[in-house]
N, C-alpha and C positions, 0 to 999 in steps of 0.2 A: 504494500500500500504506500510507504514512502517512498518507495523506488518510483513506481507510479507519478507522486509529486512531484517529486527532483526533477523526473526526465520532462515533466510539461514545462518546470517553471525555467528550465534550462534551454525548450525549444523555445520557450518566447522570450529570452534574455535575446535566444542565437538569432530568431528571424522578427523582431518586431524593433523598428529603426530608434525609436523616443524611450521605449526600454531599457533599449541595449547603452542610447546615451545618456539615460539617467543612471543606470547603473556604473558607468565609465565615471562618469562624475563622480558619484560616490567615492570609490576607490581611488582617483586618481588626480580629478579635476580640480580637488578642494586643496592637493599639496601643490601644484602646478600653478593654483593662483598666488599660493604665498609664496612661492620663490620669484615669481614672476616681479610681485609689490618687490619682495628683499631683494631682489637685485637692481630695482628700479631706484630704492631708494641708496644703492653701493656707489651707482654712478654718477646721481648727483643729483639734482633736483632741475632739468632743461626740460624747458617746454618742448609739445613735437612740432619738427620743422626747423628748430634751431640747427644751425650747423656751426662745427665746434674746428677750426684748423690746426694741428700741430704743426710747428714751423719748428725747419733745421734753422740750429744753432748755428751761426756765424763762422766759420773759422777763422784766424787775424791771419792777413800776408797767403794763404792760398787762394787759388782760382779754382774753380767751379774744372773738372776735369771730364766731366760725360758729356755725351751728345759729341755731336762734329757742327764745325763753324760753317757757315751758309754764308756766301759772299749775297749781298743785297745790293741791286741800284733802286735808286729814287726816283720816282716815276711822280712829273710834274703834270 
């Protein structure tokens, strides 16, 4: 008789879509939202759409060594 049960409650975990994602939630969704906050609040507090640049540090007395020099004329 419980066998019986298990196997219904598990065919409609396995084939009913709102089920199977409330179940997911359960188990999984509710840790997934709090790491999500925790790491949201690790990076910093930037609105979305901000964009953040890191810029190389200067070196003193070197030249920039990459890419190849491109001869330009000026077109009047």
């Amino acid at each position: 008789m419980l066998l019986k049960y298990l196997f219904i409650i598990t065919l409609i975990i396995l084939f009913v879509p709102p089920v199977r994602r409330f179940v997911f939630y359960l188990l999984v969704g509710r840790q997934l939202v709090k790491e999500q906050k925790r790491q949201g609040d690790v990076r910093g507090a930037r609105r979305e759409g901000d964009i953040r640049v890191d810029k190389r540090p200067q070196e003193n007395g070197s030249r920039f060594e990459g890419g190849d020099y491109v001869d330009y004329e000026e077109v009047k």
